[in-house]
C-alpha positions as CSV (number, residue, x, y, z in Angstrom):
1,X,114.8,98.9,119.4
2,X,111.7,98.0,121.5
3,X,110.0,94.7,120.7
4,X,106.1,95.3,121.2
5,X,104.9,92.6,123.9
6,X,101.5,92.4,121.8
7,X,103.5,91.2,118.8
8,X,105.0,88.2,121.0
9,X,101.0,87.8,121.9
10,X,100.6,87.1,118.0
11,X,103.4,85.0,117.7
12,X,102.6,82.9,120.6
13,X,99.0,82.9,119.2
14,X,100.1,81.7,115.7
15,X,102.3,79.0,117.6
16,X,99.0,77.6,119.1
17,X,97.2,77.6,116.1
18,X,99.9,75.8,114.5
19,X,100.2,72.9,117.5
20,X,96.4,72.8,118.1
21,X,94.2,74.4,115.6
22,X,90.7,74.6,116.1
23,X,89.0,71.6,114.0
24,X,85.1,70.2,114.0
25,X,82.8,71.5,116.5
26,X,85.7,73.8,118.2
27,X,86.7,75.7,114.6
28,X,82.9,76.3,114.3
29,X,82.1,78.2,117.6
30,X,85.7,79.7,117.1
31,X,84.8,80.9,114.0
32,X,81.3,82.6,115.2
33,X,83.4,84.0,118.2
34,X,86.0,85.7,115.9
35,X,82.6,87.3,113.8
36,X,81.1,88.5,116.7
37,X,84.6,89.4,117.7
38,X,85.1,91.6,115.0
39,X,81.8,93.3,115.1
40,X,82.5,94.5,118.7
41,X,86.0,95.6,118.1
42,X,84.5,98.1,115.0
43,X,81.6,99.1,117.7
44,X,84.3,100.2,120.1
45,X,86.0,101.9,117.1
46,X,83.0,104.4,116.4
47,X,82.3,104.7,120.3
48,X,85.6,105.9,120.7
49,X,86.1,108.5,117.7
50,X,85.3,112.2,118.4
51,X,83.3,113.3,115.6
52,X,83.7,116.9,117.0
53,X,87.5,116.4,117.1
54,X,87.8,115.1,113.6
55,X,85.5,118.0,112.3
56,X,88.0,120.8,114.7
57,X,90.9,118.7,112.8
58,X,89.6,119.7,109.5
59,X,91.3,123.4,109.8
60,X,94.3,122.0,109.0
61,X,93.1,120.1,105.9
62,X,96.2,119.9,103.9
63,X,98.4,118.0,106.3
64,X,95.3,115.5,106.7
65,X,94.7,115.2,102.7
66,X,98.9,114.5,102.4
67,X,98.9,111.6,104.8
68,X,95.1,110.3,103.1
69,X,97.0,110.4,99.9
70,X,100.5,108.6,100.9
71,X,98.3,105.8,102.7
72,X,95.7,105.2,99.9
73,X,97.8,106.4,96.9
74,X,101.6,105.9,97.4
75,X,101.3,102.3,99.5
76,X,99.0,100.8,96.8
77,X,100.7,101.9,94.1
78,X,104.1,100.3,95.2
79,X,102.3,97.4,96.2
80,X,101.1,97.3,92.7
81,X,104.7,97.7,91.2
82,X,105.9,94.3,93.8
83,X,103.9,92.3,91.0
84,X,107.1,92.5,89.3
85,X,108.5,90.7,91.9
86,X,106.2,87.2,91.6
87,X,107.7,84.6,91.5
88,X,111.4,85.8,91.4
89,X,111.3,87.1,95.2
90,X,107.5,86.7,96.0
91,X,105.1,84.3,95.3
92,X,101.0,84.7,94.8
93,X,99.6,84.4,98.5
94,X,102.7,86.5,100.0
95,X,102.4,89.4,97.1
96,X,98.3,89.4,98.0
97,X,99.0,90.1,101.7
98,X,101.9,92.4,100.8
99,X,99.2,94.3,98.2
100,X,96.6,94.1,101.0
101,X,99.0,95.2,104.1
102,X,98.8,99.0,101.5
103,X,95.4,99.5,101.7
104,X,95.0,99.5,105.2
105,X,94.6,102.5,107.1
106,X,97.4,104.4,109.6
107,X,98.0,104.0,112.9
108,X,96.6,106.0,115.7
109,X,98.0,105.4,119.0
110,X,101.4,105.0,117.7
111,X,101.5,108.4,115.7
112,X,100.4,110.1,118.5
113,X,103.3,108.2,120.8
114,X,106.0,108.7,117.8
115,X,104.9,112.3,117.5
116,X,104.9,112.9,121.1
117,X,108.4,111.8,121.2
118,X,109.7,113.9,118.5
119,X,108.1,116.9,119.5
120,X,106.0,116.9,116.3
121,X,102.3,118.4,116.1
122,X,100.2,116.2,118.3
123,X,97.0,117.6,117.6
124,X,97.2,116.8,113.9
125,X,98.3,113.4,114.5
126,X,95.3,112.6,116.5
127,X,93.6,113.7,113.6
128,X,95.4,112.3,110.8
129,X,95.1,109.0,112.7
130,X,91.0,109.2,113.2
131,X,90.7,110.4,109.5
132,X,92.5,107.4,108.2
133,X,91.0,104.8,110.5
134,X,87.7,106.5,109.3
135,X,88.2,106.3,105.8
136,X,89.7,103.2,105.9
137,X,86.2,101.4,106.9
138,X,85.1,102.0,103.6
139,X,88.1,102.5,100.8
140,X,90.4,100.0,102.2
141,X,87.3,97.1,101.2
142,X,86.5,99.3,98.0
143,X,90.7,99.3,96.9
144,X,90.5,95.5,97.6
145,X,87.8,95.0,95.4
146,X,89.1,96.9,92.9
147,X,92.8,95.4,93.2
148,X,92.5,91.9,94.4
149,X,89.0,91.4,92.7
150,X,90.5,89.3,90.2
151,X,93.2,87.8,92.8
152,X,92.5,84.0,93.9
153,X,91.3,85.3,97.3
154,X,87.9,84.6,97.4
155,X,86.5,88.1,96.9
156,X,83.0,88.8,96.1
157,X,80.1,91.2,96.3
158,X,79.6,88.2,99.5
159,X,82.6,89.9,100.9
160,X,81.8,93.6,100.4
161,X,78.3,92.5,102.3
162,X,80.5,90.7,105.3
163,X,82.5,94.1,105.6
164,X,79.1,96.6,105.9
165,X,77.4,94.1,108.4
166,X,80.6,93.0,110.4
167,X,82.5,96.3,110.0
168,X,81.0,99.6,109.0
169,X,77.4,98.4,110.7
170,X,78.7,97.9,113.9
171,X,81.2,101.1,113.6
172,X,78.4,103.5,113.2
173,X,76.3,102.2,116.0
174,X,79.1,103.1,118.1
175,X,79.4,106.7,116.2
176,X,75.4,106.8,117.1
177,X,75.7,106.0,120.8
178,X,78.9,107.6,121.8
179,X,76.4,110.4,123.2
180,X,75.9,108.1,126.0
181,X,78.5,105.6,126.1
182,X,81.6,107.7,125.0
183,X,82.4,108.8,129.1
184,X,81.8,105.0,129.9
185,X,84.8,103.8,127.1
186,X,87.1,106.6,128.5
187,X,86.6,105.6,132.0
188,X,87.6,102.4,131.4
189,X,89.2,102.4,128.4
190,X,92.4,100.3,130.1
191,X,89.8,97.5,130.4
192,X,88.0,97.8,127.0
193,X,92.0,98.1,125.6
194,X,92.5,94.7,126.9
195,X,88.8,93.7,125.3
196,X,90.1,95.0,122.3
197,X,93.3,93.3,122.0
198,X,92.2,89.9,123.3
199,X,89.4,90.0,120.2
200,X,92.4,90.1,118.0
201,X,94.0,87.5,119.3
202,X,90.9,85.2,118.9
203,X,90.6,86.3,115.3
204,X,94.3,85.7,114.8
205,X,93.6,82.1,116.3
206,X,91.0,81.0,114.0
207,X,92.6,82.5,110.4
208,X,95.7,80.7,111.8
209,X,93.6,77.3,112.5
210,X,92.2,78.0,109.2
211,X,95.2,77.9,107.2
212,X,96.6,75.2,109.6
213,X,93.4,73.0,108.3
214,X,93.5,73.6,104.5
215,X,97.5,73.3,104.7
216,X,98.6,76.8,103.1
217,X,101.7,77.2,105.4
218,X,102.9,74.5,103.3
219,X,103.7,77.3,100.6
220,X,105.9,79.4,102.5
221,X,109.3,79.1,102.7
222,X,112.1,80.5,104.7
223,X,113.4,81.9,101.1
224,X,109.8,83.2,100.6
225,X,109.9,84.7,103.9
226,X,113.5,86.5,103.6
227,X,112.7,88.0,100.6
228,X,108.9,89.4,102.2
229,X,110.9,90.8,104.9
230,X,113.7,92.7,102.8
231,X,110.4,94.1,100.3
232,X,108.9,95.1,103.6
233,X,112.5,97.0,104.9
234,X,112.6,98.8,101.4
235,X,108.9,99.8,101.3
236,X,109.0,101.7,104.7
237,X,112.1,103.2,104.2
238,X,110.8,104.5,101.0
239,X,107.7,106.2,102.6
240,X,109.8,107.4,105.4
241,X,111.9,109.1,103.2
242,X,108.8,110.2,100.8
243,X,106.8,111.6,103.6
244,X,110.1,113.6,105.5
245,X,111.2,115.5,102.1
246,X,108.0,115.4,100.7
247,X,106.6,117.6,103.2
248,X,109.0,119.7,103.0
249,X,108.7,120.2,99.7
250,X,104.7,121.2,99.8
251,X,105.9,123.6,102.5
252,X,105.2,122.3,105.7
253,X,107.1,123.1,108.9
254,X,109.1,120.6,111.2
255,X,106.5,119.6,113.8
256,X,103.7,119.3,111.0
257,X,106.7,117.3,109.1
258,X,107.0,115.2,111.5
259,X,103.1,114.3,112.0
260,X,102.8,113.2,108.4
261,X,106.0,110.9,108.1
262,X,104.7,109.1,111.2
263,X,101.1,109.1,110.5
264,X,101.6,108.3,106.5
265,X,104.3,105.9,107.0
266,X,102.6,102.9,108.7
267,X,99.6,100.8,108.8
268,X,97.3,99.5,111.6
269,X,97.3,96.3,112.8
270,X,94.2,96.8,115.0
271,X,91.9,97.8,111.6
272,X,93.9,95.3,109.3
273,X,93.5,92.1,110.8
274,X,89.9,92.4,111.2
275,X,89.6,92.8,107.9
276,X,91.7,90.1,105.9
277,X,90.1,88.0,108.3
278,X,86.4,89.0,106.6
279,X,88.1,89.6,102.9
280,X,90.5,86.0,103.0
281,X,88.3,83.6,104.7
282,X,90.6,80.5,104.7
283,X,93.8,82.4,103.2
284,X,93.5,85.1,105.8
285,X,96.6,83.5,108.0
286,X,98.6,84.4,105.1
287,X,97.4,87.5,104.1
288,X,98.2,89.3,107.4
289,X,101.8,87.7,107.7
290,X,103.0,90.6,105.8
291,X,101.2,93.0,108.3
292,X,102.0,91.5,111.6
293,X,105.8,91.6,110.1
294,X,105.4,95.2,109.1
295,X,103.9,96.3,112.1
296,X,107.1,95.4,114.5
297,X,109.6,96.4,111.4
298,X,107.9,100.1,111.5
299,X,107.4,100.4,115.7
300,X,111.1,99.1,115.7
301,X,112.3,102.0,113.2
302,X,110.3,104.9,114.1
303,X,111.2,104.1,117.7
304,X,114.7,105.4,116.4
305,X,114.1,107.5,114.4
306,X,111.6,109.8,116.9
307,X,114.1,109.6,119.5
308,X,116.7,111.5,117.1
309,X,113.7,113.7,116.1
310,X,113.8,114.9,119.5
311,X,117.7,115.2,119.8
312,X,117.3,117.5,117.2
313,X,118.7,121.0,117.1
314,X,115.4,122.5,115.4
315,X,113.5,120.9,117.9
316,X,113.9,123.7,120.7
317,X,113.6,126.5,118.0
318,X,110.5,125.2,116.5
319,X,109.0,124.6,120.1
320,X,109.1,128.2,120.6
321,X,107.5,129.1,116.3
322,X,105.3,126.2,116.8
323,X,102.2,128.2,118.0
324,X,102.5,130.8,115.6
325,X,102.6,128.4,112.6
326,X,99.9,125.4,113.8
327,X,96.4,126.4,113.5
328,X,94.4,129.2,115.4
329,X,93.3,126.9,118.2
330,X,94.2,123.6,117.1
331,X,96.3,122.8,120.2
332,X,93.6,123.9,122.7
333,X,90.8,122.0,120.9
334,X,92.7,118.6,121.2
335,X,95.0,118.2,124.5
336,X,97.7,115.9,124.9
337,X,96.4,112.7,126.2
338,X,98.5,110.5,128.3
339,X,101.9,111.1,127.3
340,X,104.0,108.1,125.3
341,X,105.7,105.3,128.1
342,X,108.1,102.9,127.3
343,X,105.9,100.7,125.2
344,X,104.3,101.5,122.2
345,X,100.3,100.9,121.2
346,X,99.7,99.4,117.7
């Protein structure tokens, strides 16, 4: 049951915010930091993303549409049915960052690692990942416009124009100069990683100091947060079991299997805190709660539940099918890279 360092990062970040949030002068360049923050973190996003990878994916187009639609279909619309739990379990802010923690795109690094592990198709996880995060840029802002629109969350056509200059701007001016910085971010793409993570951590540090100022952790509760984890533990479970036997049922075979339930199952940290932080403003530290607490609930599980993919029986036998039944090529055109260690990326 590993316990990702970068979470106790977060934590320890959120503790500082709390003791000594940024106020005056301070919470002003803080706050310009975490923008320009943000803007780099998107532009490393597009440098990164093969666009010749993602089009090679596309051959195996149904396993990518099944983990599009259980990210932007299935998590919104149980997120959707939680309203019936405000106020009994939930209350408003909690529900909005439960709602919001659905819309945000999968996980990359850790559905590759998870599918690594379990001997699943690698290849398509890449690719399920990239498509998602892709997507995401776009749909996750258009679903929360369309679903928290009318949500005491201070969205507006303001906030759409925040996401295309802070987010998707920045994003494809890394897709448009990847031609000739792309070798550069994979050379030193341990050093950019820690970039990456440490602009996080500022933008966690100012939401946090933002809510610490205008006093919403003040509405939370231990009660409150009980009952967001035990919504949370259902919710995965449920997409777990939705993606396993719903695969099987649209006729996919156990490596491809295991792809979607670890690609369609969980939600990016990295994409969604970026985000909240641009679509909350001053509610943001309570909108990503439900995500940070998500995001070690679902690295914990599918820790576990890998590991017994790959203690599986079917796992030898399907080793030896698995070329036949992947797609022509698909293994050759995206290699393995760097093979999952004892810690698990976001």
């Amino acid at each position: 049951m590993p316990i990702d360092p970068y979470i106790v990062l977060l934590l320890g970040t959120v503790g500082l915010a709390a003791l000594l949030p940024a106020r005056g002068t301070a919470a002003d360049v803080t706050s310009g930091a975490s923008t320009a923050a943000i803007a780099f973190l998107f532009f490393l996003y597009g440098a990164r993303l093969s666009t010749r990878e993602a089009l090679d994916g596309l051959r195996h187009w149904r396993l990518h549409l099944t983990v599009l639609v259980c990210t932007f279909v299935l998590f919104p619309v149980f997120g959707l049915a939680a309203r019936g739990l405000v106020p009994a379990l939930l209350d408003q802010p909690l529900y909005q960052g439960l709602l919001f923690l659905t819309l945000v795109p999968s996980t990359i690094q850790s559905s590759i690692a998870f599918t690594s592990i379990a001997r699943g198709n690698v290849p398509a996880a890449i690719c399920a990942g990239s498509f998602s995060s892709l997507i995401g840029i776009v749909l996750t802002p258009l679903l929360a416009a369309g679903l928290l629109g009318g949500e005491e969350v201070g969205f507006s056509t303001d906030s759409l124009v925040k996401i295309v200059l802070q987010l998707l701007v920045p994003f494809l001016a890394g897709q448009v100069l990847r031609r000739w910085i792309g070798g550069f971010v994979t050379r030193h793409k341990k050093v950019l990683g820690l970039v990456d993570r440490g602009s996080i951590l500022l933008v966690v540090y100012n939401a946090f100091s933002e809510g610490m100022n205008r006093g919403v952790w003040h509405q939370v509760s231990p009660v409150r947060l009980a009952g967001l984890l035990g919504v949370e533990a259902v919710l995965l479970a449920v997409m777990l079991v939705l993606t396993w036997y719903g695969a099987r049922v649209l006729g996919f075979g156990r490596e491809d299997r295991i792809a979607i339930q670890f690609a369609g199952s969980k939600k990016s940290l990295a994409s969604g805190l970026p985000m909240a932080s641009v679509l909350f403003g001053g509610q943001a530290s309570l909108a990503v709660l439900p995500l940070m607490l998500f995001h070690q609930m679902q690295l914990m599980v599918c820790a576990v539940i890998a590991k017994r993919r790959a203690r599986d029986p079917e796992a030898a036998t399907d080793a030896d099918a698995g070329a036949a039944t992947d797609a022509p090529g698909e293994s050759a055109a995206h290699p393995v890279e760097g093979q999952p260690e004892n810690r698990v990326l976001r």
